[in-house]
BANUTOR-237776 format. One record per residue: residue in one letter; x, y, z of N, C-alpha, C in turn. Coordinates in steps of 0.05 Angstrom, whole numbers, padded with zeros to 5 digits, always signed. Example, Ala and Ser with C-alpha at 12.3 -4.5 7.8 and 13.67 -1.06 7.14 Angstrom:
# residues 2
a+00264-00114+00156+00246-00090+00156+00264-00066+00156
s+00257-00045+00142+00273-00021+00143+00258+00001+00157
//
This chain:
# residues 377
x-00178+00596+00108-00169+00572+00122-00166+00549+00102
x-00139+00538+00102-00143+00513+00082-00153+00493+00096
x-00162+00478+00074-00176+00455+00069-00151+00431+00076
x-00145+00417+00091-00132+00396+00096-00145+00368+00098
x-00172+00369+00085-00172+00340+00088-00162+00317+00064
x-00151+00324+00051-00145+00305+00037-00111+00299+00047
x-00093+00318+00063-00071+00304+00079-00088+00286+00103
x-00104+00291+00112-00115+00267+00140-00122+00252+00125
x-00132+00252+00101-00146+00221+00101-00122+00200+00086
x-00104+00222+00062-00072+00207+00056-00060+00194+00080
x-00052+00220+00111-00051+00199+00127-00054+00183+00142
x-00087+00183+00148-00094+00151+00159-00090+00131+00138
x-00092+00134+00121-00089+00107+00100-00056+00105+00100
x-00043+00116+00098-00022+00104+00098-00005+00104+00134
x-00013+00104+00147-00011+00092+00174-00031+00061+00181
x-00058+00063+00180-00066+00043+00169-00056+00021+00152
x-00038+00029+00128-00019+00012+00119+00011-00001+00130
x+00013+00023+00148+00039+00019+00162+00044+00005+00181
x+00016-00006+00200+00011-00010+00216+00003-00048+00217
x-00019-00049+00192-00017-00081+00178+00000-00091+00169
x+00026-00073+00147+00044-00082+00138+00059-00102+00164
x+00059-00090+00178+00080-00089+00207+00077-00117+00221
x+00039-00126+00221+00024-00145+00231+00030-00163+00221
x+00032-00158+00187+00024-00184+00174+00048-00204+00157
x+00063-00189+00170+00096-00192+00149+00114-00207+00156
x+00106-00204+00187+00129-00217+00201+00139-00243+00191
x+00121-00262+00190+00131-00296+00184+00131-00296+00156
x+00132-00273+00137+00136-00273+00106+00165-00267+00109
x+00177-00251+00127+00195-00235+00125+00218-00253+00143
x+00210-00269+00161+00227-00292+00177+00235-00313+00149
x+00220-00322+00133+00222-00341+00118+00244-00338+00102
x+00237-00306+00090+00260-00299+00063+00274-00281+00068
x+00282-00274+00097+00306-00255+00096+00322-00259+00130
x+00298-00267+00146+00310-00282+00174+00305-00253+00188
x+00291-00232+00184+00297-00210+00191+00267-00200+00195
x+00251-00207+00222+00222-00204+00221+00217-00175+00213
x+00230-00156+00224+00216-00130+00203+00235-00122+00182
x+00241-00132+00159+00250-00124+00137+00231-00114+00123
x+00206-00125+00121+00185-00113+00103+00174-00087+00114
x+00174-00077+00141+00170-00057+00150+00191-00030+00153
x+00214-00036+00156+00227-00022+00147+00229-00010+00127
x+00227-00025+00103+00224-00016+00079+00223-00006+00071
x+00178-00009+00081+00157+00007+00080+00160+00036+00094
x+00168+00036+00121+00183+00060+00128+00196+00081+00116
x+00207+00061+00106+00239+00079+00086+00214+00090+00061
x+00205+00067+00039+00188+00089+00026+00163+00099+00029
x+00153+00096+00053+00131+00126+00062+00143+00145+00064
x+00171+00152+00074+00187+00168+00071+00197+00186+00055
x+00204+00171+00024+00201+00175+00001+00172+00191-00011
x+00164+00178-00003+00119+00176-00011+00125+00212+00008
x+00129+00214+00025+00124+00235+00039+00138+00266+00023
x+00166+00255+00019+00179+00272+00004+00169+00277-00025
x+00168+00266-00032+00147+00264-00065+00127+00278-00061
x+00111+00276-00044+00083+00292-00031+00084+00329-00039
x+00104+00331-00016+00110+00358-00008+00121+00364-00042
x+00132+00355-00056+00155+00359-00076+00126+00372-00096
x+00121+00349-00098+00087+00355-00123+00073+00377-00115
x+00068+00384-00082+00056+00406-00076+00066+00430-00086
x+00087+00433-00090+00104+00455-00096+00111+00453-00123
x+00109+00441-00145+00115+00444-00166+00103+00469-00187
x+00104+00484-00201+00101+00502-00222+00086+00484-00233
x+00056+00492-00243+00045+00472-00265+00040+00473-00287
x+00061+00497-00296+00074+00498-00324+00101+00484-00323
x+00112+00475-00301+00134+00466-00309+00119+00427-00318
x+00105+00420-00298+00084+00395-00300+00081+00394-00326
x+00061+00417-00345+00062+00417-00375+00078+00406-00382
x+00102+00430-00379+00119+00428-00409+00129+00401-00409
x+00133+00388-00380+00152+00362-00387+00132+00339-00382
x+00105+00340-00385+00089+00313-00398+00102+00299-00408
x+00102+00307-00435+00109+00292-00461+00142+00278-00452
x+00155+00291-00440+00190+00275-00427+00184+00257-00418
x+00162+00256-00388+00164+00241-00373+00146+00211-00383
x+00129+00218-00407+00120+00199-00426+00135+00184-00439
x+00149+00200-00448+00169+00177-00467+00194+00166-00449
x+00192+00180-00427+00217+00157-00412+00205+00137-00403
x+00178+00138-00395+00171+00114-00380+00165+00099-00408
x+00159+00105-00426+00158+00080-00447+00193+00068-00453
x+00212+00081-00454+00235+00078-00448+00241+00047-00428
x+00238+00067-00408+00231+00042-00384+00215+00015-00390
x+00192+00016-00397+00179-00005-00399+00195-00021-00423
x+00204-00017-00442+00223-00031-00464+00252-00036-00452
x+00259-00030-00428+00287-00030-00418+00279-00060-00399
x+00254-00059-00385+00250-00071-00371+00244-00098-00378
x+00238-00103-00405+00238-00127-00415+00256-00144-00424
x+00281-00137-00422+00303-00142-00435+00323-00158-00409
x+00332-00179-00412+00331-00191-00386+00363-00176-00380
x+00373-00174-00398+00402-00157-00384+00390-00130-00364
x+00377-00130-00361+00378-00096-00344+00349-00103-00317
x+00335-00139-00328+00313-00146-00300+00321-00173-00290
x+00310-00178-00277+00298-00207-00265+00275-00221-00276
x+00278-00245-00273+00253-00257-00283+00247-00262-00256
x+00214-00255-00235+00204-00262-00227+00177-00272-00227
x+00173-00296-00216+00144-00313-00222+00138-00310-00252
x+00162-00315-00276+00145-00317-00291+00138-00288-00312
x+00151-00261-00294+00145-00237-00311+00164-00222-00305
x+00173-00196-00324+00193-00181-00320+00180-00149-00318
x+00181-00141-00286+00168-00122-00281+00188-00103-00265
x+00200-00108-00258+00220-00097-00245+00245-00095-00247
x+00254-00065-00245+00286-00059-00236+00296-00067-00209
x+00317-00090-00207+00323-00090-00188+00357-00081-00181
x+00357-00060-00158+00379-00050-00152+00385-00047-00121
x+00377-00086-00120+00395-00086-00090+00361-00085-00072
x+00378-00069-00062+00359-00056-00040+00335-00050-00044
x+00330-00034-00066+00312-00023-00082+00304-00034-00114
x+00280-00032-00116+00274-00049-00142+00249-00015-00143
x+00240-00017-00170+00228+00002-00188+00215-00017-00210
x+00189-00012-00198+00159-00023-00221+00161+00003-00251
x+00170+00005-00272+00166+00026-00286+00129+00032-00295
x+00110+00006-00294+00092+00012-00301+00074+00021-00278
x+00086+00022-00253+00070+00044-00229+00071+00072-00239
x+00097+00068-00251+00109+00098-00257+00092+00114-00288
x+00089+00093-00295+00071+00099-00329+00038+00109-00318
x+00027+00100-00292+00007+00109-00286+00002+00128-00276
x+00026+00142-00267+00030+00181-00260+00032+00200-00284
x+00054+00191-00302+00064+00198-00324+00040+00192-00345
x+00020+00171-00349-00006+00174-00369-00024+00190-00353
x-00038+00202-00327-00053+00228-00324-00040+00240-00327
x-00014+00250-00334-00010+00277-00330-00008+00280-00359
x+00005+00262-00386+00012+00270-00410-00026+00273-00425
x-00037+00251-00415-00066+00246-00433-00077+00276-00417
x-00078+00276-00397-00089+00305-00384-00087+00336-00394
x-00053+00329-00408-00046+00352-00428-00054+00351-00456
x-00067+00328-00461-00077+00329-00498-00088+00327-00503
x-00119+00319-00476-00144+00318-00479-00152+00343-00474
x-00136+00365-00463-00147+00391-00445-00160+00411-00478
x-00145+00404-00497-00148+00423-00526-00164+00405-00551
x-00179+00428-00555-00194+00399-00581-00180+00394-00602
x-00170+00408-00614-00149+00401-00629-00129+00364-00628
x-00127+00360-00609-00108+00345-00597-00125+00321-00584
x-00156+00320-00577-00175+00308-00571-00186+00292-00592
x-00177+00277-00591-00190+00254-00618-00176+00229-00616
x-00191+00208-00621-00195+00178-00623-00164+00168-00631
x-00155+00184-00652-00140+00166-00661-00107+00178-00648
x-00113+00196-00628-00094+00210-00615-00088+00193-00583
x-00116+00186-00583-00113+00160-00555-00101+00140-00566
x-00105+00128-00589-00104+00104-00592-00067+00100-00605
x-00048+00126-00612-00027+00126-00617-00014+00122-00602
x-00029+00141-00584-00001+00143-00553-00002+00123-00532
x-00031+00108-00535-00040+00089-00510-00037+00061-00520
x-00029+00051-00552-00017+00021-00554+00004+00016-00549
x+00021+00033-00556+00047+00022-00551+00055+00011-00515
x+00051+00033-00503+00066+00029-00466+00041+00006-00464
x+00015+00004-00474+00003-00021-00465+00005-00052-00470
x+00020-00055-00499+00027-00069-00500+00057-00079-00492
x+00073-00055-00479+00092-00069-00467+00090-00075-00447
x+00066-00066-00436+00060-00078-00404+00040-00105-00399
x+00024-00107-00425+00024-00140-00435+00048-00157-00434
x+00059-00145-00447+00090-00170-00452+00100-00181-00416
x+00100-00163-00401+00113-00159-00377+00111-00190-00377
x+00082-00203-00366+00066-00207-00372+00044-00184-00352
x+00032-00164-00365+00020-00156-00332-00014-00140-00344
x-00022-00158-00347-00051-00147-00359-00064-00139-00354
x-00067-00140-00313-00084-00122-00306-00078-00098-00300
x-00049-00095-00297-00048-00059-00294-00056-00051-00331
x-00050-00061-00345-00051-00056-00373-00085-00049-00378
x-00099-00066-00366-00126-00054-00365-00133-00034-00349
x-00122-00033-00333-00135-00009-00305-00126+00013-00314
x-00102+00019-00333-00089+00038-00347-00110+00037-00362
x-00112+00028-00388-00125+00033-00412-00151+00051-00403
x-00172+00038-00384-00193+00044-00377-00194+00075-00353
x-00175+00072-00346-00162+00099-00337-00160+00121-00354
x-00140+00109-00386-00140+00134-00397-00166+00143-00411
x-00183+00120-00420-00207+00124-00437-00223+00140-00419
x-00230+00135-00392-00245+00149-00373-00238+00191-00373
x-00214+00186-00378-00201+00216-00379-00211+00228-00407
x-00209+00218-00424-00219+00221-00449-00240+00218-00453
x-00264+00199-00448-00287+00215-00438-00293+00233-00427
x-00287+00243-00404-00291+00273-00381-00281+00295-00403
x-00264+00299-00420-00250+00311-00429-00266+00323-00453
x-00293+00307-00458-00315+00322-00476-00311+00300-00510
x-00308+00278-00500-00297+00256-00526-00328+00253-00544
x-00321+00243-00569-00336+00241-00589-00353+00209-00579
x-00379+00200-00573-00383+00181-00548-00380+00160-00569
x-00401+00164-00596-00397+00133-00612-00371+00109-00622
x-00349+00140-00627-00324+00117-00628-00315+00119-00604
x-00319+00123-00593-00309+00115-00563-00321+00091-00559
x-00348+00088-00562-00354+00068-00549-00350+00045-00571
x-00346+00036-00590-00330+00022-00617-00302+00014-00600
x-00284+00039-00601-00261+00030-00584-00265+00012-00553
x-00282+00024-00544-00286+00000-00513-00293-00026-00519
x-00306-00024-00541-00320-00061-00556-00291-00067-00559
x-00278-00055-00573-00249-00063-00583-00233-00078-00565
x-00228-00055-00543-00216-00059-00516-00227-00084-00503
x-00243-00087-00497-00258-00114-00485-00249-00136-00510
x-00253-00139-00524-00250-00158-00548-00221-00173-00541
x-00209-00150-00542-00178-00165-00546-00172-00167-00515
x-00184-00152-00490-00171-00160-00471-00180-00198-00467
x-00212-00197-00473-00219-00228-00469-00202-00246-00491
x-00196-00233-00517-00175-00254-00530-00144-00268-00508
x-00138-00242-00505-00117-00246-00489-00118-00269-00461
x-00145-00263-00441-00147-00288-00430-00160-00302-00430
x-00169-00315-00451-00165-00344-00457-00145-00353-00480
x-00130-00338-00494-00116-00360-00505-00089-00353-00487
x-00086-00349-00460-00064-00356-00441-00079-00380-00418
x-00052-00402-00411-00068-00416-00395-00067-00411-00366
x-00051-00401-00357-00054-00385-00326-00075-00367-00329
x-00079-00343-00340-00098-00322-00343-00127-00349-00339
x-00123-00368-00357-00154-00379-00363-00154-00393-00335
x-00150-00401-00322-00136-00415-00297-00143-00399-00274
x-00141-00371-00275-00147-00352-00258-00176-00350-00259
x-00187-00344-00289-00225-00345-00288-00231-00364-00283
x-00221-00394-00286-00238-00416-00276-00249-00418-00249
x-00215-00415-00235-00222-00406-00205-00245-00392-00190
x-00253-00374-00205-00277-00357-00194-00311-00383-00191
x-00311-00390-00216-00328-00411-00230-00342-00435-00216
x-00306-00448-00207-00292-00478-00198-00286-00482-00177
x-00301-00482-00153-00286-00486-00124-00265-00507-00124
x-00268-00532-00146-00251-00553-00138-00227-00549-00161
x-00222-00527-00166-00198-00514-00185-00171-00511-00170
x-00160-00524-00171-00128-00513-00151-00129-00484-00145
x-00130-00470-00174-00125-00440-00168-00133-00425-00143
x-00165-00446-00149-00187-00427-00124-00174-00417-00100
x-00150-00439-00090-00143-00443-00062-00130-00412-00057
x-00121-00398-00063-00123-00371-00046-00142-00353-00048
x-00164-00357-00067-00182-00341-00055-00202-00351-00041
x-00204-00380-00036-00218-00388-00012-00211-00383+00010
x-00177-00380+00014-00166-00369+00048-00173-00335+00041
x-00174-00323+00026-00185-00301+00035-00213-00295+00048
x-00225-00309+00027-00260-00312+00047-00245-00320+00062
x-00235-00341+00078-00235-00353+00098-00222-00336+00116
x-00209-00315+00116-00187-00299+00131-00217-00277+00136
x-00230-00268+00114-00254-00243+00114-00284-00252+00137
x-00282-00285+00133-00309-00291+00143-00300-00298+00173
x-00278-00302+00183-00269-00304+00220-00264-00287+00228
x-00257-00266+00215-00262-00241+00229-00285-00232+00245
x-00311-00241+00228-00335-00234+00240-00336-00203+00239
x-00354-00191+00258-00357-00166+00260-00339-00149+00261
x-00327-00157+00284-00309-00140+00296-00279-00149+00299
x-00274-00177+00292-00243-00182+00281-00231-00200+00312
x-00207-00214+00311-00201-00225+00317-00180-00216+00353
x-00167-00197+00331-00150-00173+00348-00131-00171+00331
x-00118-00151+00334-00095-00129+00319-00076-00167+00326
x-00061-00164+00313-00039-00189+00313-00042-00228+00315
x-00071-00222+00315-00090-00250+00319-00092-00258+00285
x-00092-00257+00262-00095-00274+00242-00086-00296+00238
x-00098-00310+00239-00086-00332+00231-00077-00341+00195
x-00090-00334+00175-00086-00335+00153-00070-00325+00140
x-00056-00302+00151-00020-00299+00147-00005-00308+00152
x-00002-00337+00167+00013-00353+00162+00020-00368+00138
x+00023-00363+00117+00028-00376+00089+00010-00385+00082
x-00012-00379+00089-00040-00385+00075-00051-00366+00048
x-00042-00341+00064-00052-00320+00044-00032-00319+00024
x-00036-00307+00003-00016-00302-00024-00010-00273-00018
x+00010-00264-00025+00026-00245-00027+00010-00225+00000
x+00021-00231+00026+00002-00222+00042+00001-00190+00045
x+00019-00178+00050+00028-00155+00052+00014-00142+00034
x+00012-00143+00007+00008-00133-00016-00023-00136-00025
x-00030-00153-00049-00050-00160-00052-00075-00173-00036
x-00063-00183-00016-00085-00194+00006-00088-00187+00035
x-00077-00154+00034-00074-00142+00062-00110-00133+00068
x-00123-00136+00045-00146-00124+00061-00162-00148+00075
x-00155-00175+00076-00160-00205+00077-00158-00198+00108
x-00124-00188+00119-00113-00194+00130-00131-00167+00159
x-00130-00147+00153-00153-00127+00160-00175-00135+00164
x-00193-00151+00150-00225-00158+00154-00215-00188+00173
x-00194-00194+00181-00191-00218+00206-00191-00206+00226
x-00171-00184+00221-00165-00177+00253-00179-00150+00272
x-00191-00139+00243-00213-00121+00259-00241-00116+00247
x-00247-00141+00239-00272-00153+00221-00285-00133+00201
x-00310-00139+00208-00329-00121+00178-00323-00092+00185
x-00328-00086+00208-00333-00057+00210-00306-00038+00209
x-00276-00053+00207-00259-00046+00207-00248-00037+00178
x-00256-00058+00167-00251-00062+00137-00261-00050+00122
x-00293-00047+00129-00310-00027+00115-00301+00009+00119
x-00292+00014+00150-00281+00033+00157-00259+00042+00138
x-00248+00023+00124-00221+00029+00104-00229+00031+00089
x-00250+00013+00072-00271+00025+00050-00282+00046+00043
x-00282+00064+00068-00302+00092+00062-00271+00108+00073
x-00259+00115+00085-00238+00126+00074-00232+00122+00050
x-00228+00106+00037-00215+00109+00012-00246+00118-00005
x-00262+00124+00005-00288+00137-00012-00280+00162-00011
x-00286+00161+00012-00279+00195+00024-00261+00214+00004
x-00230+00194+00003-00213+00201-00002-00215+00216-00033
x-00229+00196-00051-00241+00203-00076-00253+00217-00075
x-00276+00220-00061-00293+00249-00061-00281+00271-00060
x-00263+00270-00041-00253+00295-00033-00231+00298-00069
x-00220+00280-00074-00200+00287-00106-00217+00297-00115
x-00247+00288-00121-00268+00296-00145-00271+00324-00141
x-00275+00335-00114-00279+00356-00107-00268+00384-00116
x-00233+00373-00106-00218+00393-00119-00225+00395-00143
x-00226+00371-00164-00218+00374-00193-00250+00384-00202
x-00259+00388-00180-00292+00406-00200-00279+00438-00195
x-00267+00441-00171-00259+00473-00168-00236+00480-00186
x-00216+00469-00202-00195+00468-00208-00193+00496-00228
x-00171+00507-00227-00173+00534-00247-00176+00527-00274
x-00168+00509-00284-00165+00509-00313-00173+00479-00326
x-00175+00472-00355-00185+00440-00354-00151+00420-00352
x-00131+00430-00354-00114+00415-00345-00110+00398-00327
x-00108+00418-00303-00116+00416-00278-00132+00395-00274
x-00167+00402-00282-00187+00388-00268-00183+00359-00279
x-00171+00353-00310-00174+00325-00320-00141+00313-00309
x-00131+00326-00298-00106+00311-00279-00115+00306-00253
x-00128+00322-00241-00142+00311-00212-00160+00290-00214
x-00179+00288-00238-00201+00263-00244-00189+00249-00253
x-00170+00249-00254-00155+00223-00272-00130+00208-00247
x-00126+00226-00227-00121+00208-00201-00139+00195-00184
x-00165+00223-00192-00190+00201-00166-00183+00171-00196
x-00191+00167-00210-00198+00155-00228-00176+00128-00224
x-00149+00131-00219-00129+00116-00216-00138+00101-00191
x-00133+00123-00170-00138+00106-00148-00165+00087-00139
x-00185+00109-00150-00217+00089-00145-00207+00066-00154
x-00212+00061-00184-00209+00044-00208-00189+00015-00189
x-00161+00029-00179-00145+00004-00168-00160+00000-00143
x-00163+00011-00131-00173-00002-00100-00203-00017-00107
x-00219-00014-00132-00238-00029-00131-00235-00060-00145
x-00210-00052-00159-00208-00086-00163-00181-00101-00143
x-00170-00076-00129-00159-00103-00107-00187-00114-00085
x-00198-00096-00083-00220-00098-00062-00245-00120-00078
x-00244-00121-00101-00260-00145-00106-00242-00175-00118
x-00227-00167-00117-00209-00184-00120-00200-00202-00090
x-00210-00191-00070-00198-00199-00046-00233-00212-00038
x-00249-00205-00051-00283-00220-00033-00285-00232-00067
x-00270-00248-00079-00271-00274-00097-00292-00258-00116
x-00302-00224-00133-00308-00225-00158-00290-00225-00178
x-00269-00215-00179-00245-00223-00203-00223-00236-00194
x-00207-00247-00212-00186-00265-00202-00174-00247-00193
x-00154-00260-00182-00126-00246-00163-00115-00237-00189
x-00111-00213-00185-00095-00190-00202-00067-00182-00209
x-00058-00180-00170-00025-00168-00169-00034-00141-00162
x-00056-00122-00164-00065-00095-00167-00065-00093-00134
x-00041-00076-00122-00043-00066-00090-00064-00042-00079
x-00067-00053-00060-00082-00022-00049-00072+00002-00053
x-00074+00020-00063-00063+00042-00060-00060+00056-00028
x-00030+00063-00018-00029+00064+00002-00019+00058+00022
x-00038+00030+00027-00038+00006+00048-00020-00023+00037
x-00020-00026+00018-00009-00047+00011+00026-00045+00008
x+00045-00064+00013+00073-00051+00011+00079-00059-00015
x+00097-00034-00014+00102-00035-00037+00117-00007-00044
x+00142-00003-00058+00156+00024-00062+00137+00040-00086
x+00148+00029-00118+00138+00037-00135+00115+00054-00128
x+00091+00033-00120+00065+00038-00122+00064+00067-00102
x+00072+00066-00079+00074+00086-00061+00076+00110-00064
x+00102+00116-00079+00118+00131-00082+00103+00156-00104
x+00090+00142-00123+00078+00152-00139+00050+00155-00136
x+00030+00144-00120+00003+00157-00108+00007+00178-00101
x+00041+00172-00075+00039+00197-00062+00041+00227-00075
x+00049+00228-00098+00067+00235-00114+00049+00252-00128
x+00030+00240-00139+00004+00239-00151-00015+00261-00128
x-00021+00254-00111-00041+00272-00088-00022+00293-00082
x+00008+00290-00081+00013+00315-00077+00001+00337-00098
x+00004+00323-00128-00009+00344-00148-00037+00350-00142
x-00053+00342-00132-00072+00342-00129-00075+00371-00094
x-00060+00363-00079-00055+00385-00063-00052+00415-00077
x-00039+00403-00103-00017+00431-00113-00052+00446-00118
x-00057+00431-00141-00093+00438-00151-00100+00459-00131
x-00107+00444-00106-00126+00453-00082-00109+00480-00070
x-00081+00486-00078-00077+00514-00074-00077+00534-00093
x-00075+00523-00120-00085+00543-00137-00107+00546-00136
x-00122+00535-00135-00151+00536-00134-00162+00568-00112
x-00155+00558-00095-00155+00571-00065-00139+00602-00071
x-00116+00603-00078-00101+00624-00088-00120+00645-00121
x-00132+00628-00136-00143+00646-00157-00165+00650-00140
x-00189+00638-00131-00202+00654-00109-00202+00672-00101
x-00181+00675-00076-00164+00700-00065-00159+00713-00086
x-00146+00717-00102-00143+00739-00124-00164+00746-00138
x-00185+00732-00145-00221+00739-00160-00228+00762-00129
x-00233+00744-00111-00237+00766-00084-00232+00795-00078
x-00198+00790-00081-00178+00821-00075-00191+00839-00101
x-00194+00829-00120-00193+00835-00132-00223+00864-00144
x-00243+00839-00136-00268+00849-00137-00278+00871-00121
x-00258+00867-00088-00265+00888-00067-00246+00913-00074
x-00226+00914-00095-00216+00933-00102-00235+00954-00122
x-00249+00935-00143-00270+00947-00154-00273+00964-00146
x-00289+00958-00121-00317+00964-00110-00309+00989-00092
x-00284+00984-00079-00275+01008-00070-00266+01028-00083
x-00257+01022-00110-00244+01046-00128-00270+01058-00138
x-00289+01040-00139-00321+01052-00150-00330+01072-00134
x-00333+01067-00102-00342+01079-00080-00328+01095-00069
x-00298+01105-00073-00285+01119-00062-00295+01148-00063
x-00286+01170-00045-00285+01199-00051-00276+01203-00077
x-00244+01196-00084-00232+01214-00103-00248+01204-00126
x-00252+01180-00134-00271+01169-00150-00294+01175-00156
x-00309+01194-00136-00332+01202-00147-00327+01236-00147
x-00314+01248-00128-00301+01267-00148-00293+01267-00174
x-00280+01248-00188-00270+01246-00213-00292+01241-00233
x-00313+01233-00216-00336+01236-00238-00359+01263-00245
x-00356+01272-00218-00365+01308-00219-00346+01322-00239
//
């Protein structure tokens, strides 16, 4: 009998997402398009996508996954250098993160966070290819172009993503941990000598900081909820209070309208959810496998714990979406994309089983048979 829980808990979370998106969008979506569900549609259209991607990963060869790591690595660094270049983006708020084509726009560094578990997954799996200075070739470059974007916190959640994989992967611990001094060093160079970035930590600090003011309406959206929340369509702090509501402050928008125990409820799904990744990737046939499955629990924990503290005022506001729940194509498209591999895992897994099994009771019967022990008289 297969194991399906990791499709139920993919899809309550992303119905759960489908469902707030829908709540909380409306008067974002009256303002800038006149079209109260534009943002739900969207989201529609790529759960849809997210769905097809799903099934697609389930079914993939994961020798064909191998062989084309290393492609799908160097295009998304491709991408990320295409994307800087203002002939081919937009400048929004300030940063260039996106392809936009109309209808559809494409984050390339959502896309660098599928494409780095699966390439680091393939070069940590051999010792040969396991070493310090093999992380540190392949993991400056796409990071510092996703600095430039300007976008530093996916640039960290990556970095610490791939280091995490490379630890599990049986890493040498002392320069590792040299390299994480490193890592920390220059990420804190980086914010403070920017003055938004520094602007963002004061906020935490500074109640009387301008910045502070959206993450005070998030407490403020988290603490009226109360227990049990307001009601499904009752928030009041999505009215232009909250920052990027849909997205980064949908879990604000959740702990209003169906308070602590609602919110927390989405908290342990997305535990769940990880447990159950970790799970597969302990059963997984081979170390490929298992350090591509821990390297999605690893993605997704990793992001949902700094949108989720990012939303109850311990780190500044990020930009980092829920996985899931938050709208958003890029990001979607490629979780989904991602757990589908992670499905694929959970049927090889299940399938070499079955074959160790068939296998063993053939033994046992070729051992125990008549003609078999005739053949030994």
């Amino acid at each position: 009998m297969k194991n399906r829980n990791l499709i139920i808990l993919t899809g309550l979370l992303l119905i759960i997402g489908l469902l707030f998106i829908s709540l909380s969008s409306i008067s974002q979506a009256v303002s800038a398009t006149s079209d109260k569900y534009y943002f739900i549609k969207k989201q529609l259209l790529w759960s849809s996508f997210g769905i097809i991607s799903f099934i697609i990963a389930s079914k993939l060869k994961f020798t064909f996954i191998k062989k084309n790591a290393s492609i799908l690595y160097y295009l998304c660094v491709v991408l990320l250098i295409l994307v800087l270049i203002p002939q081919f983006s937009n400048l929004t708020l300030g940063a260039r993160r996106w392809f936009n084509f109309g209808f559809i726009g494409i984050q390339p560094s959502e896309i660098f966070k599928l494409s780095a578990v699966i390439f680091f997954a393939k070069i940590f799996q051999n010792e040969p290819t396991r070493n310090l200075k093999t992380l540190i070739v392949y993991l400056t470059i796409p990071i510092v172009l996703i600095v430039l974007e300007p976008n530093l916190s996916t640039a960290i959640l990556t970095t610490a993503m791939v280091i995490t994989i490379y630890y599990l992967s049986g890493a040498e611990i002392t320069s590792l941990f040299i390299f994480c001094v490193f890592v920390v060093a220059a990420s804190t160079l980086l914010i403070f000598t920017s003055p938004y970035r520094l602007q963002r930590l004061e906020s935490l600090v500074d109640p009387n900081n301008s910045s502070s003011y959206h993450s005070e309406q998030m407490i403020l959206a988290l603490s009226s909820g109360h227990w049990t929340g307001k009601g499904l369509a009752n928030s009041d702090q999505k009215y232009s209070y909250l920052p990027e509501v849909s997205t980064d402050s949908i879990l604000a928008v959740i702990g209003e309208e169906i308070g602590f125990i609602g919110a927390t409820a989405v908290i342990i799904l997305f535990l769940f959810l990880i447990l159950q990744i970790i799970k597969i990737g302990q059963n997984a046939p081979d170390p490929f496998s298992s350090l591509l499955v821990f390297g999605i629990a690893l993605w997704i924990g990793y992001q949902s714990l700094i949108n989720i503290a990012a939303v109850v005022a311990l780190v500044p506001l990020t930009g980092i979406p829920l996985p899931l729940v938050s709208y958003g194509g890029s990001s979607l498209i490629t979780v989904m994309f991602a757990l589908g591999l992670v499905q694929n895992v959970q049927y090889q897994s299940v399938l070499v089983y079955s074959n160790s099994r068939e296998k063993l009771k053939n033994n046992h019967y070729h051992r125990h048979s008549p003609h078999s022990r005739h053949r030994a008289h």
